[in-house]
C-alpha positions in Angstrom: 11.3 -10.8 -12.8 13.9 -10.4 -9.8 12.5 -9.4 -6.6 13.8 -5.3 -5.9 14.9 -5.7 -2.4 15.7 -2.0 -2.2 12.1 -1.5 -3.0 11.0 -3.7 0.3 13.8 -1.5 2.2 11.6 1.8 1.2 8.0 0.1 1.9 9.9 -0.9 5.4 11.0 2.5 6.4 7.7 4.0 4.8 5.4 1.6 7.4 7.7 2.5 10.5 7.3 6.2 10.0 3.9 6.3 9.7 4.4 4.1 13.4 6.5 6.5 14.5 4.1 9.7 13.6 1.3 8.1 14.6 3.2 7.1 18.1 4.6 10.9 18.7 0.9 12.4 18.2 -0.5 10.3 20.2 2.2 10.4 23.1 3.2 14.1 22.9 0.3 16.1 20.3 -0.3 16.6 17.0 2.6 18.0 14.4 1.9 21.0 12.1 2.6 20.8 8.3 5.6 22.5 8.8 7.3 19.8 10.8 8.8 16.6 9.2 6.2 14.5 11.2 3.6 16.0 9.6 4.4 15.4 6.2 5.5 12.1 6.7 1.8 11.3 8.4 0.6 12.4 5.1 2.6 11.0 2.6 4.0 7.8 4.3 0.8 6.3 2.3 1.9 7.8 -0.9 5.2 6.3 -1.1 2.8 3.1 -0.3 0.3 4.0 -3.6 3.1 4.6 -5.7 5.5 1.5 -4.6 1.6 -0.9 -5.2 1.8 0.8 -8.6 5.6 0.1 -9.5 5.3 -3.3 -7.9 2.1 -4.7 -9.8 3.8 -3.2 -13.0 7.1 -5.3 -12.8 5.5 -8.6 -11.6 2.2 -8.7 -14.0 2.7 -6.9 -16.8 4.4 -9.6 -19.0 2.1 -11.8 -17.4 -1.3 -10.1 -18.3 -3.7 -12.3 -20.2 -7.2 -10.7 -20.8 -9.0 -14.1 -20.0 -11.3 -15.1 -16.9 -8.1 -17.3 -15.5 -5.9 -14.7 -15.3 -8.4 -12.6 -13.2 -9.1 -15.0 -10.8 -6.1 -15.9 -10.3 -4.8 -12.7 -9.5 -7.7 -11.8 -7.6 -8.2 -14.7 -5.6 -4.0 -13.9 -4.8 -5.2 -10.3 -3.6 -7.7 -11.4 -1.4 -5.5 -14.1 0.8 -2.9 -11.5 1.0 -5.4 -8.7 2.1 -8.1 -9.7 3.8 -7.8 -12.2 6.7 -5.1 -9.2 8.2 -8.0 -6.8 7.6 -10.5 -8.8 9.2 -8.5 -9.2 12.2 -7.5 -5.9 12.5 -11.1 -4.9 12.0 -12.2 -7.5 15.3 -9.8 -6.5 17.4 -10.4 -2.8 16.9 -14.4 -3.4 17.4 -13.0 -4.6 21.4 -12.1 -1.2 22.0 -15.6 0.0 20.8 -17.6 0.9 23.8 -21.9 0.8 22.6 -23.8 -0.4 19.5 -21.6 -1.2 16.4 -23.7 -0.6 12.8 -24.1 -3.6 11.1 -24.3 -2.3 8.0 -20.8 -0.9 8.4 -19.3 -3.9 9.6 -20.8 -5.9 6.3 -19.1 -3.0 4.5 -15.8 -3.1 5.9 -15.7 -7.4 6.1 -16.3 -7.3 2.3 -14.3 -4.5 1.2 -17.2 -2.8 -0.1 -16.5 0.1 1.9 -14.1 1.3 -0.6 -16.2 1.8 -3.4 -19.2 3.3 -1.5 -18.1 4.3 2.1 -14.4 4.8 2.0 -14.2 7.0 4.9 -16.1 4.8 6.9 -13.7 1.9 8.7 -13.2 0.8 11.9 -9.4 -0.1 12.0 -7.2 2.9 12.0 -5.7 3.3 8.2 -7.6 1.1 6.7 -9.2 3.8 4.3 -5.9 2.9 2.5 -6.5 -0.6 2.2 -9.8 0.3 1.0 -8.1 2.3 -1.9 -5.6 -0.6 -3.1 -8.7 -2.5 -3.2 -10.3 -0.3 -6.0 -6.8 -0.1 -7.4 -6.7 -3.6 -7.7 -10.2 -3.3 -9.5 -8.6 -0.9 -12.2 -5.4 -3.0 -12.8 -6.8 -5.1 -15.3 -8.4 -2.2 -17.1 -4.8 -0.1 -16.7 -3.0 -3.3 -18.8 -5.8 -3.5 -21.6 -5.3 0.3 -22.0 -1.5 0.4 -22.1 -1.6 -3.0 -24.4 -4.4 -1.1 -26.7 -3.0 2.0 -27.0 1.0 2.7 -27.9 1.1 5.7 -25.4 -1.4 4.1 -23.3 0.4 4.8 -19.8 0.9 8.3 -21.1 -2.9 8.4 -21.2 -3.8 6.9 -17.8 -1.0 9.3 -16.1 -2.5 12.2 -18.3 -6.2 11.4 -17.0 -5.5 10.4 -13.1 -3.2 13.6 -13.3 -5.9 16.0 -14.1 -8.1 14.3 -10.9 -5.4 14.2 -8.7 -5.2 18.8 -9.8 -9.2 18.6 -9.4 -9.1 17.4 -6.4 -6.2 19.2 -4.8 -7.0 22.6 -6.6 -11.1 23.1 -6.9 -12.5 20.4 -4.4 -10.7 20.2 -1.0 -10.9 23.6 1.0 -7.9 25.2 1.8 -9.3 27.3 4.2 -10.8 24.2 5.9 -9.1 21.3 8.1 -8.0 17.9 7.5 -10.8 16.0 9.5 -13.0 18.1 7.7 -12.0 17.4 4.2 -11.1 13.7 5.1 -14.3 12.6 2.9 -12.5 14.0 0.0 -8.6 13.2 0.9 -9.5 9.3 1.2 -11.8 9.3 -2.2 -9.9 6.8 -4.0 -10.1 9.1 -7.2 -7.7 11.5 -5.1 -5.3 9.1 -4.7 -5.2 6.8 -8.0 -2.6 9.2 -9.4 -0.2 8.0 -7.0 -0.5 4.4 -8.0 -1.0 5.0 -11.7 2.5 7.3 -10.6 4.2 3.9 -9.4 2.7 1.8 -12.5 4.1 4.7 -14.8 8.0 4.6 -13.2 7.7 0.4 -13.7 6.7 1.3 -17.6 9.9 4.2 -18.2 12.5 2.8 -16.1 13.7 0.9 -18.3 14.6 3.9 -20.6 15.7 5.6 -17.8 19.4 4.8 -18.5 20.3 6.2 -14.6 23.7 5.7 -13.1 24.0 4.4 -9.6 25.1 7.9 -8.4 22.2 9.7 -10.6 19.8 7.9 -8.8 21.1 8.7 -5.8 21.3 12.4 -6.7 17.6 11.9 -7.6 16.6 10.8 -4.1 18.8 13.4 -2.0 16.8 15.9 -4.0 13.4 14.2 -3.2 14.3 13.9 0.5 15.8 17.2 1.0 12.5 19.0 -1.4 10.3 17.0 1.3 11.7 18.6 4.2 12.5 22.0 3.3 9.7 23.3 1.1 8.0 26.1 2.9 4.4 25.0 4.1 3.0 26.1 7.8 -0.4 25.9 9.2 -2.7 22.8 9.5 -1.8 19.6 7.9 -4.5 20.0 5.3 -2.1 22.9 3.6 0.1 19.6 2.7 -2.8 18.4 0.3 -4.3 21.2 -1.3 -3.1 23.7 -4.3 1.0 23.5 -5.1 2.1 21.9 -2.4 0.2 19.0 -3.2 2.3 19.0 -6.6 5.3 19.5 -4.6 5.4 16.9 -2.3 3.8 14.7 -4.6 6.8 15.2 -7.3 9.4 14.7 -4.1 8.0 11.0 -3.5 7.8 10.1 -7.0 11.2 11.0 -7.0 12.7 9.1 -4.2 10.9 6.3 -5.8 11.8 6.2 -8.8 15.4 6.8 -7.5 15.4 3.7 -5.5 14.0 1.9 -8.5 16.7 2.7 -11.3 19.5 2.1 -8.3 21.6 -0.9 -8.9 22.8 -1.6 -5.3 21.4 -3.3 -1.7 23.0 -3.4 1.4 25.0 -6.8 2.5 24.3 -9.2 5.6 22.7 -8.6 8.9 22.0 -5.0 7.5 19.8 -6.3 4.2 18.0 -9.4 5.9 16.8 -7.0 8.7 15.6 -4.1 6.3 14.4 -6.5 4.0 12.3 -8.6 6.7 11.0 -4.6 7.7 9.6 -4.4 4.2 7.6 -7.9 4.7 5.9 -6.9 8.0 4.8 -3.7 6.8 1.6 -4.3 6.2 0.8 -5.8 9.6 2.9 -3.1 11.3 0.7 -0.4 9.4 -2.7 -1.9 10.4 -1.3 -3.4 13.9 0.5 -0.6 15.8 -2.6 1.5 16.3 -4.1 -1.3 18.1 -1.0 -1.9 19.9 -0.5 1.5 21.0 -4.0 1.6 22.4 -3.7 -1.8 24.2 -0.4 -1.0 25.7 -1.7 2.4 26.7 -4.7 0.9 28.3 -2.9 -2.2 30.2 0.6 -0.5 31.5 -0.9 3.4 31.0 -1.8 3.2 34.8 1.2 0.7 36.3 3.9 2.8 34.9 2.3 5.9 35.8 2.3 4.6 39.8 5.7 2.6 39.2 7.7 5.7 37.6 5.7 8.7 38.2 5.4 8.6 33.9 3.6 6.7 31.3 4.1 8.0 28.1 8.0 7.3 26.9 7.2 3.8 28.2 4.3 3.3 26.5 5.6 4.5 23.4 8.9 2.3 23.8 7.0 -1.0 24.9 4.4 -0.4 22.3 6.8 -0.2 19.6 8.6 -3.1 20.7 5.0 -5.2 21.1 4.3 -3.2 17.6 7.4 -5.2 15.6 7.1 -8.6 17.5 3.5 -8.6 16.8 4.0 -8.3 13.1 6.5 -10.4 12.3 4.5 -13.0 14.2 1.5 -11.8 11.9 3.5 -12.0 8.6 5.0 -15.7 9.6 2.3 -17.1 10.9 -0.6 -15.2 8.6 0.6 -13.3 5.8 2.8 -15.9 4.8 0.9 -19.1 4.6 -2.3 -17.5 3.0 0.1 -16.3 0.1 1.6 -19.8 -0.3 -2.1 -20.6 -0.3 -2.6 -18.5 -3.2 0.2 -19.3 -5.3 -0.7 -23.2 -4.8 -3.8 -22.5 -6.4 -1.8 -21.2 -9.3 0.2 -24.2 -9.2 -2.0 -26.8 -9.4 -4.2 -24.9 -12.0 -1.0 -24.7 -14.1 -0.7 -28.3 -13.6 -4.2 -28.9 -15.1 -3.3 -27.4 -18.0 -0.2 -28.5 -18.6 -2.2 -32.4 -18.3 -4.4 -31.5 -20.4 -2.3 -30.4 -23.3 -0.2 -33.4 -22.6 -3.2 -35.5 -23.1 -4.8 -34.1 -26.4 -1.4 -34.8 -28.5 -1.7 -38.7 -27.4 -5.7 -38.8 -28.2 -7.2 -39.2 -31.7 -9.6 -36.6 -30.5 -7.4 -34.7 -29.6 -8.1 -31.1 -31.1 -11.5 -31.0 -29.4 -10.4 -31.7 -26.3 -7.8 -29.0 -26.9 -10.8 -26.6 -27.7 -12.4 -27.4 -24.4 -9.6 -27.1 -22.5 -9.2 -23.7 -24.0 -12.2 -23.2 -22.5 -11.9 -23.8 -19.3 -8.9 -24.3 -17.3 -10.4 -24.3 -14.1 
C-alpha cells in the first residue's frame, strides 16, 4: 500500500521529544508527572508501540502467508533493519563503561535475547524498547493467524493484551513505589504489547472509520490537549499505574489514530524535512544519549572555562551533533542494510518466478512444480 507520510511526521516528532526530555533532565533535573516533559519521557515510546503496530498492519497483512518463506523473509528484513544500529549503539555505550563488563550480558544484548529473558538488562540507553519490538516481532505472525482464523480475531487479541496491560497497571506495579523501582515491571514486554496490538487494531478499523479530514483533526486536538491537562502530580511512576495509565494511554491512541484516518500532508521543504525526521528516528532515539554524554565529556570543561557555562551549550551542540549523526547513520547504515533485505526478497522472487516459468515448458513439469512448492529458497 501507499507509504503514510503523516505517519513518519508523528514517529519524527515522537523521537525528537523523547531527545528533547532526555536532554532537559539531564541538563537542568528531572520533570515530575505533572509537567509535559514528564509525560512525554513516558509515553514518547508509546506513540512508538502503537505506530510499529499500525505500520506492520498496513504493509503485511495482505501479504501474510503462513509458510517458512514468508517468515524468513520478514525476519531476516527485521534483523538488517534492527540490529547492526543496536550493536553499534551497544559498543559505543560499553566506551563509556568504566570496570568489568558481564559477558553474559553482552551475549544477551548482541543477540536480542535480552528481551525475552532480561529485558531490563541493556547497556545502550532505551534499548529496553528495542528489546520489546523484538518480542513484538516474535508475535506478529501468531497476531495474523489469529485474526485470519478467527472473524473477530483482532477484537480477541485487543480484548486479551487489554486485560494485561489493566494487570499490570492496576495489581502489579506499586503506586506507592518509584519508577526505578518498578522499572522490572514497566519494561516487561507483556506491559507494553497492548500498545502495539493498539496500533495493529487502528490499521484493522480504519478503514471503517469513515473520518472527515476535520474529524480527525478534532480527534487529535482532544488527544493532545487530554495529554497535557489531565490532573496527575507526584513521581513519574503515577503516569503508569491505576487510571491514569488508561488515560494517557486512550490520549495517544487517539492522536494516532487521528493522524491515521487524516487525508492531508504538508507540501515542499516543510514535508521532505519532517518526513526525513521520521527516517532518522530510530538512530536519533538510540544515538542522542551517547551524544549527549560525549559532548558533555569533550566540550563540558572547555565551555565551562571559555564562557563561565556548560550546560545550554552542551545541550545546543549535542543536539545539533544528535541530528547530523543520524542522518549520517540512516544514509549510510539504515538504509543500505534495508536495501539489503529487500534484495533478498527480490531475487528469491525471481527464483520462483524461473521456476514456474520453467515447469510449463518441461514434460515433467508438475513435479518439478511440486518441488518448487517446496522449497523456494
Amino acid at each position: 500500500m501507499k507509504r503514510l507520510d503523516i505517519l513518519d511526521y508523528v514517529r519524527g516528532f515522537a523521537a525528537l521529544a523523547i531527545l528533547l526530555y532526555h536532554f532537559c533532565s539531564w541538563t537542568f533535573g528531572q520533570y515530575d508527572a505533572s509537567t509535559l516533559l514528564g509525560r512525554v519521557g513516558i509515553y514518547g515510546v508509546s506513540i512508538f508501540y502503537l505506530l510499529s503496530g499500525l505500520t506492520f498492519y498496513l504493509v503485511y497483512q495482505s501479504k501474510f502467508r503462513p509458510k517458512m518463506s514468508w517468515g524468513k523473509s520478514f525476519f531476516l528484513k527485521r534483523f538488517l533493519r534492527i540490529f547492526p544500529l543496536l550493536w553499534i549503539a551497544t559498543f559505543m555505550h560499553l566506551l563509556f563503561i568504566h570496570g568489568p563488563i558481564d559477558v553474559d550480558q553482552l551475549i544477551m544484548n548482541a543477540t536480542g535475547l535480552f528481551a525475552f529473558f532480561s529485558w531490563d538488562h541493556y547497556f545502550a540507553t532505551g534499548a529496553w524498547s528495542i528489546g520489546n519490538e523484538l518480542v513484538f516481532y516474535a508475535l506478529l505472525p501468531l497476531m495474523f493467524i489469529v485474526t485470519r482464523k478467527f472473524k473477530s480475531g483482532v477484537a480477541i487479541l485487543l480484548l486479551f493484551s487489554a486485560l494485561l496491560y489493566g494487570w499490570f497497571a492496576f495489581f502489579l506495579i506499586d503506586g506507592s513505589s518509584s519508577l526505578s523501582e518498578e522499572w522490572y515491571l514497566y519494561t516487561n514486554p507483556l506491559n507494553q504489547v497492548f500498545l502495539f496490538v493498539g496500533g495493529f487494531a487502528i490499521g484493522h478499523y480504519r478503514k471503517r472509520l469513515s473520518f472527515g479530514t476535520r474529524f480527525s483533526f478534532l480527534l487529535i486536538l482532544f488527544g493532545a490537549a487530554l495529554f497535557m491537562l489531565f490532573p496527575v502530580t507526584g513521581e513519574r511512576l503515577q503516569l503508569i499505574c491505576g487510571v491514569p495509565r488508561i488515560v494517557f494511554t486512550l490520549a495517544c491512541g487517539m492522536v494516532v489514530l487521528g493522524f491515521s484516518t487524516m487525508n492531508w500532508q504538508l507540501k515542499g521543504t516543510a514535508h521532505n524535512s519532517f518526513r526525513w525526521l521520521g527516517h532518522i528516528s530510530y538512530s536519533l532515539y538510540l544515538l542522542h544519549p551517547i551524544v549527549f554524554e560525549s559532548t558533555n565529556l569533550w566540550f563540558g570543561d572547555l565551555f565551562q572555562d571559555l564562557f563561565g557555562t556548560s550546560a545550554g551549550l552542551t545541550f545546543i551542540l549535542a543536539f545539533m551533533l544528535s541530528i547530523g549523526l543520524s542522518s549520517f547513520s540512516y544514509q549510510f547504515i539504515e538504509k543500505p542494510m534495508v536495501e539489503i533485505g529487500r534484495m533478498k526478497w527480490r531475487k528469491r522472487k525471481k527464483v520462483v518466478v524461473e521456476r514456474k516459468r520453467y515447469t510449463l515448458n518441461n514434460p515433467f513439469g508438475s513435479l518439478l512444480k511440486r518441488i518448487a512448492a517446496f522449497r523456494l529458497w
